[in-house]
C-alpha positions, 0 to 999 in steps of 0.5 A: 121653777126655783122660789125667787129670793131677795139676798137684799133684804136678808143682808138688810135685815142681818145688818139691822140685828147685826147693829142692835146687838152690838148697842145691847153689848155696849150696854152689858159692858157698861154695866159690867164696868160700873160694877167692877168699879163699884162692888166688891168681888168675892168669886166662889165666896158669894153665897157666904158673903151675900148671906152675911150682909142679908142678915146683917141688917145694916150692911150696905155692902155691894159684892158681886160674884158666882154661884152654883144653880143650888146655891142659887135655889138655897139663896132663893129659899131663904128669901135672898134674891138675886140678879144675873147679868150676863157678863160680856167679854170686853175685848171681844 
């Protein structure tokens, strides 16, 4: 004798988070927006620019970019923190 299953429920369910993670993208995508619009993008340059403006007390830059994971943990150790965001495509 075979288990009884509802595809319902599985297809309900699947919908549910099919529908929530499509909010949180539009979320990520705004937020990947504001930030192209209002930081200045340095690419592989980040982690000189980020220690420039750190040290530089009156900075206000904003800048976003990439770095490496050791780049990352050199930042960290001197006391730069960092924010990751995961970068959504926006055609998709």
């Amino acid at each position: 004798m075979s288990p009884n299953v509802s595809i319902i429920q599985k297809n309900k369910n699947l919908e549910k988070l099919e529908k929530s993670l499509k909010n949180e993208k539009q979320k990520l995508i705004k937020i990947r927006k504001y930030i192209e619009k209002n930081f200045e993008y340095v690419g592989k340059n980040f982690s000189k620019k980020v220690r420039e403006i750190y040290y530089d007390k009156n900075s206000k830059k904003t800048i976003y970019g990439s770095t490496t994971p050791e780049e990352r943990d050199e930042l960290r150790e001197e006391g730069i923190d960092l924010l990751s965001i995961p970068w959504v495509d926006k055609e998709n």
